[in-house]
N, C-alpha and C positions, 0 to 999 in steps of 0.2 A: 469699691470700684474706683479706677482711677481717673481722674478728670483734667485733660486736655486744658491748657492756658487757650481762651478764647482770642487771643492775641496774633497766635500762630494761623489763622485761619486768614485775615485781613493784614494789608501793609498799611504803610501810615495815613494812603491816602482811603482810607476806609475800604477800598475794593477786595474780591474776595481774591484771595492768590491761586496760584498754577496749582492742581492737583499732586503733583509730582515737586510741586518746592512745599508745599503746605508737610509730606509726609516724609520728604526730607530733613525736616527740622525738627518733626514729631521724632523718628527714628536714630536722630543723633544724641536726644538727651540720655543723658548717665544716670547710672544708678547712686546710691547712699556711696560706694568707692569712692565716685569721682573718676570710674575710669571703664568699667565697662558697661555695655549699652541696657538701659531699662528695657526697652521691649525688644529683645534679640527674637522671640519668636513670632510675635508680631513683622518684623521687618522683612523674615520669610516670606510669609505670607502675602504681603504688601506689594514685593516686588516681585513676585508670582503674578498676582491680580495684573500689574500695570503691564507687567509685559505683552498681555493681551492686546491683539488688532479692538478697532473699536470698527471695524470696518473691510470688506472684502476688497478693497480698492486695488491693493498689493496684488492677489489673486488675479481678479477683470483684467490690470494691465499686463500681466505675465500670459493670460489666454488671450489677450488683442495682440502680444506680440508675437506670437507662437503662431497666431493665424496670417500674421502679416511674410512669416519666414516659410509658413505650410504652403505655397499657393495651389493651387490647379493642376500646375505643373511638375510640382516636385511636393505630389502627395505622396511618393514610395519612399521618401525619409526615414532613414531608422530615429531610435530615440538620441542615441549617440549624437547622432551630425547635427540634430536639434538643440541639442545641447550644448553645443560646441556652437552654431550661430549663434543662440542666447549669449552662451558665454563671451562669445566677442562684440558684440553690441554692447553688451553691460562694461565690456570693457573699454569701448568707444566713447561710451559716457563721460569717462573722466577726463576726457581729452574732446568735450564740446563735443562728440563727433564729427571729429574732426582726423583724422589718419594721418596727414601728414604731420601731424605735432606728435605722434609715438613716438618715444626713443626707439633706436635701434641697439638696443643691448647686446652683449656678443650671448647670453641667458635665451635672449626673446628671438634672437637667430637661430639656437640651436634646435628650443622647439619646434618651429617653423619646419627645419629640415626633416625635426622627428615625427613630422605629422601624418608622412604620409606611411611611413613604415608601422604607424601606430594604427591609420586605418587597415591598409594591410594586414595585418597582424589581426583586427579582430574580425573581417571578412571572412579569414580564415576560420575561425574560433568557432562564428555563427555556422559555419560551411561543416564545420566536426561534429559541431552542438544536432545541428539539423539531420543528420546522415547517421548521428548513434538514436534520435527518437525514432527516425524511421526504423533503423534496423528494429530496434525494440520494439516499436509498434508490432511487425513483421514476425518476430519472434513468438511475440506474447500469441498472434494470432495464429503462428503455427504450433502455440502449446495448446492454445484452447481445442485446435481440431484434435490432435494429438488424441487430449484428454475424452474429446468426444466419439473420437473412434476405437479408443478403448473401454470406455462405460459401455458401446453401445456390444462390443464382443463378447465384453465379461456378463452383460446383461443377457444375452443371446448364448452363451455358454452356459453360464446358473439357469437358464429354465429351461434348456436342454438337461441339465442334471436334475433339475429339481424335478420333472417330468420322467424322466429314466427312475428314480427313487423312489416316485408315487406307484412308477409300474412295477419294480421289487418288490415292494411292499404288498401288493395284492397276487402277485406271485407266491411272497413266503408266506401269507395267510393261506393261499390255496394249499401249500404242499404240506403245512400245517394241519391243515384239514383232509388230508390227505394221510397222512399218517394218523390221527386220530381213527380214521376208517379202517385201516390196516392193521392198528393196536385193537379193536374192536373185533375185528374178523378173527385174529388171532386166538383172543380169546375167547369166541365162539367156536373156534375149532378144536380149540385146547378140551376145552369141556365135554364137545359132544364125543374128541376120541376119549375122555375118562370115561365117557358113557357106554361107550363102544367096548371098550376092553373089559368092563363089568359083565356086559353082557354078551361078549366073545362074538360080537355080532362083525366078520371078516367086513362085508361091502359098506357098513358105516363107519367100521375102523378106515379103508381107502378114501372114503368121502372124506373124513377128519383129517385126513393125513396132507389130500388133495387140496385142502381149503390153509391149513398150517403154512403149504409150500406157497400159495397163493399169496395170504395174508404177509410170508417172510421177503418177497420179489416184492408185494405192492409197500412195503415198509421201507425197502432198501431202496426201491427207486424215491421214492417219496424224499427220505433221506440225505441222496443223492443231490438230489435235485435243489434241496434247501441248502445245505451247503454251499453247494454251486450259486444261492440267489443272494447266501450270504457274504460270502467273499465279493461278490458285485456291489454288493450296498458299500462295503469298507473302500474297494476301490472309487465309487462313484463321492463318497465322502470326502476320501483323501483327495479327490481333483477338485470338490467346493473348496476344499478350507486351500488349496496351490492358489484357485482362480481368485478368490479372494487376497490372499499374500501378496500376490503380482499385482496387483490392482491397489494393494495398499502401498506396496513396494514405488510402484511407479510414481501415486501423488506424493510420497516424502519426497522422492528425488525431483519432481514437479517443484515441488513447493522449498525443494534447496538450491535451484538453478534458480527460483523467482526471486531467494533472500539475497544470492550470487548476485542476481542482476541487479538488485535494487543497493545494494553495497557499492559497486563498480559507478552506478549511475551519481548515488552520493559521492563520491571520490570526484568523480568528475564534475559535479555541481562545488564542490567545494574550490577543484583546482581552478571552475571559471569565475567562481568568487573570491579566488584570487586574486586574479589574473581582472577580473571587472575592478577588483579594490585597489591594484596597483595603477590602470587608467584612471579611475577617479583621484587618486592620489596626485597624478601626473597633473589633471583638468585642473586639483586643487592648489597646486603649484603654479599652475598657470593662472589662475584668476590671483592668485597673492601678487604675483608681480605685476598682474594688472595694476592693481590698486596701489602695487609699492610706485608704481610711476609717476 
C-alpha cells in the first residue's frame, strides 16, 4: 500500500492546507519514469469527487432569481423568455450591472435585431406544435369510436350467426331424425309387401306398396330439407369467418395509420429538436459573448 509523504497535507507554518492544493500535489507525483503520473486513476476519480457542490446555494439563487423575473404579472412566461431574462442578467453581471458599460458590438447589434424574428419564429413552432397534438388527439379519438362502433356490429353480427347456426343445427338433427323414421318405415314396408306376395294376399300387398310410396315422399322431403339446412350452415360459416376478416382487416390498418402517425409525430419531434438545438445554439453564442466582454 502506498503511503502519502505526511508533508503534503500541512505548509510550513504547521496549518492543514486547501483540500484541492493538498490533492494537487498528491496527483502530480511521477512514477519510477520520471515522467508519467503515479496515480492517473486515482486523479480521475479525485477530480470527479471535487467537482461536487458541497451545497445547494447555486440552486436557491437561480430559484430566488426566477421568482424575482416570474412576478404576478407575468406568470404566462414561456420557459424560453425565462431563459433569456436569466440569460441577460447573468450577463449584466459582468458589467456590475450596470448597462451602460456593454459594448455595443456590431455581433451584440445583430442579435439584438434577430431577437424578435427569433421569438417569432418559435411562436409559430409552439402554434404547429399545439394544432398537430390536438389534431392527433381528435384523430386518435375518432379511431377509438371508429373501433368501437365496429366491435360493437361485428359483435351484433356473430351472435346473430352464432344464433342462426344453433337453429341449423337442431333443424338438421330434426330432419335427421326424420329420415331415420322414413328409412324405418321403409323398411317395414319392404317386408310386409315380401310377406304379401308370399302369401298372394292383393289388399296387404296395396297397404305395402302404400306405406313404400309413403316412407320414399317422407325420405325425399326429409332429404330435401337437410340439404337445404346444410348449404345454410356453409353460408352462415362463410359470413363468420368475412365478419371476422373485416374486423381483423380494419385493426392492422387501425394499427398501421397508428405506426403512420407515430412516425410523422417523431419527425416532427425531431425537426423541433432541431430547430429548439439551433435556438439554444444561438442563446449559447449569446452568453459567450457575454462573457467574451
Amino acid at each position: 500500500m502506498e503511503t502519502i509523504p505526511e508533508t503534503l497535507m500541512k505548509d510550513e507554518h504547521g496549518t492543514f492546507r486547501r483540500v484541492d492544493h493538498y490533492w494537487r500535489d498528491v496527483l502530480a507525483i511521477t512514477g519510477s519514469d520520471g515522467s508519467s503520473l503515479k496515480y492517473h486513476t486515482l486523479s480521475v476519480f479525485v477530480k470527479s469527487f471535487l467537482v461536487i457542490t458541497h451545497g445547494n446555494s447555486d440552486v436557491e439563487r437561480g430559484f430566488s432569481d426566477s421568482a424575482h423575473s416570474v412576478t404576478a404579472e407575468r406568470a404566462a412566461l414561456s420557459e424560453a423568455s425565462i431563459n433569456g431574462l436569466r440569460s441577460t442578467t447573468d450577463g449584466l453581471r459582468l458589467f456590475g450591472d450596470k448597462p451602460h458599460l456593454v459594448p455595443m458590438t456590431r455581433e451584440f447589434l445583430s442579435l439584438g435585431r434577430q431577437a424578435h424574428s427569433h421569438y417569432v419564429s418559435r411562436l409559430e413552432e409552439e402554434r404547429i406544435n399545439k394544432e398537430k397534438k390536438q389534431k392527433e388527439s381528435r384523430e386518435k379519438a375518432a379511431k377509438r369510436l371508429e373501433e368501437g362502433e365496429a366491435r360493437t356490429l361485428a359483435k351484433k353480427e356473430t351472435e346473430g350467426l352464432v344464433n342462426r347456426e344453433k337453429q341449423l343445427h337442431v333443424e338438421e338433427n330434426k330432419q335427421t331424425e326424420m329420415m331415420g323414421v322414413g328409412t324405418e318405415l321403409f323398411k317395414e314396408a319392404n317386408m310386409k309387401l315380401k310377406e304379401s306376395l308370399k302369401t298372394k294376399n292383393f289388399k296387404q300387398i296395396a297397404i305395402a306398396q302404400a306405406m313404400l310410396d309413403a316412407a320414399e315422399t317422407h325420405i325425399q322431403q326429409a332429404c330435401t330439407k337437410l340439404q337445404k339446412t346444410r348449404t345454410e350452415q356453409r353460408i352462415v360459416e362463410k359470413r363468420k369467418q368475412s365478419a371476422m376478416d373485416r374486423f381483423l382487416t380494419k385493426k392492422v390498418k387501425t394499427s398501421s395509420t397508428a405506426t403512420s402517425s407515430t412516425a410523422t409525430s417523431s419527425a416532427a419531434t425531431s425537426s423541433a429538436a432541431t430547430s429548439s438545438a439551433a435556438n439554444s445554439s444561438a442563446a449559447s453564442a449569446g452568453i459567450q459573448m457575454w462573457e467574451g466582454l
